[in-house]
N, C-alpha and C positions, 0 to 999 in steps of 0.2 A: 504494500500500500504506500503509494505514494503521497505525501504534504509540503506542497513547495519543492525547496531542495532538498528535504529528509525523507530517504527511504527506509524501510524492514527489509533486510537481507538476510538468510539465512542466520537467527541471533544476533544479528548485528545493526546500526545503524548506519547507513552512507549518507553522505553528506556532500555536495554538488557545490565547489567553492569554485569565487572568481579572484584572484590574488593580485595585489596591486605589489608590486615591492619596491624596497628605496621608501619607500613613505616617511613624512616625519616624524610618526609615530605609529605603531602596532595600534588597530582598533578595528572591532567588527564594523562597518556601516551598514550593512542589513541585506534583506531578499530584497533582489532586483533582478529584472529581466538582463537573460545577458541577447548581446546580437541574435539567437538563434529565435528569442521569445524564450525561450525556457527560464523560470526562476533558477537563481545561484544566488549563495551566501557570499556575499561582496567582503572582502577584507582588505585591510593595507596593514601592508606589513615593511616593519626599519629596515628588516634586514635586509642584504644583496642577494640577488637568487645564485648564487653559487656554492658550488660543492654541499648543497642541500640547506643552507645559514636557512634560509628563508620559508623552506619544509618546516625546521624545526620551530621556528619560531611563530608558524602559524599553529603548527601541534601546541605549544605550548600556550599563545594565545586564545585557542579553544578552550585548552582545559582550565587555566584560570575562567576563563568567562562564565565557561557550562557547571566549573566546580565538579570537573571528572577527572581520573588519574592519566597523567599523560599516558603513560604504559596502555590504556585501551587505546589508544589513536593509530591510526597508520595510513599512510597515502597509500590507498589501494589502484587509481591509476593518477598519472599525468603528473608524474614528480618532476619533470624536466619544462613544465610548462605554465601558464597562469590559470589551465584552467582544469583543478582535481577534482577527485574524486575523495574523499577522507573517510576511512570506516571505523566507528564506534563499535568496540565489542563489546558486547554485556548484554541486559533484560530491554532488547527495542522498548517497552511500554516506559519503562521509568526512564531511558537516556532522552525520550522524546520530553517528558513530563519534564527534568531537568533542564535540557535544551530549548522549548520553542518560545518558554514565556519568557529571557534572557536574549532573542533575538529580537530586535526592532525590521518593520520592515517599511522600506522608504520606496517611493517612485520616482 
């Protein structure tokens, strides 16, 4: 079942990000359509996207935001790119409950 950029995967939850990096600061800015129409969780993120600086520092900006242990996080695809895929493992029902009322979503 799909909601926005949050899906149930197998236990899991994915999550459909658009990665801004170099930003001045690390901060989610929320669901927004990206070019294709489809909802993505918009972030900017300090860090350089090299040798993965900018992976981690989005893992680790989720899990402060959502208040989940980084250790569930993983770029399940498009590590080389700005636009991932990030999968939450644990109980879908509670990462969602944790996750959507902490997202703001802008137009």
């Amino acid at each position: 079942m799909a909601c926005g950029p949050f899906m149930r995967v197998d236990g899991s939850v994915t999550v459909a990000v658009r990665v801004i990096p170099k930003a001045p600061t690390s901060r989610i800015v929320g669901i927004v359509p990206d070019r294709d129409g489809t909802l993505v969780l918009k972030a900017r993120i300090a860090a350089v996207p090299e040798r993965g600086k900018a992976n981690a520092a989005l893992i680790e900006l989720l899990a402060k935001t959502w208040k989940l242990p980084k250790t569930s996080f993983s770029i399940a695809f498009g590590a080389a790119g700005r636009r991932k895929v990030v999968r939450i493992t644990g109980a879908p029902d509670e990462i969602l409950k944790k996750i959507e009322p902490r997202t703001r979503t802008r137009q």
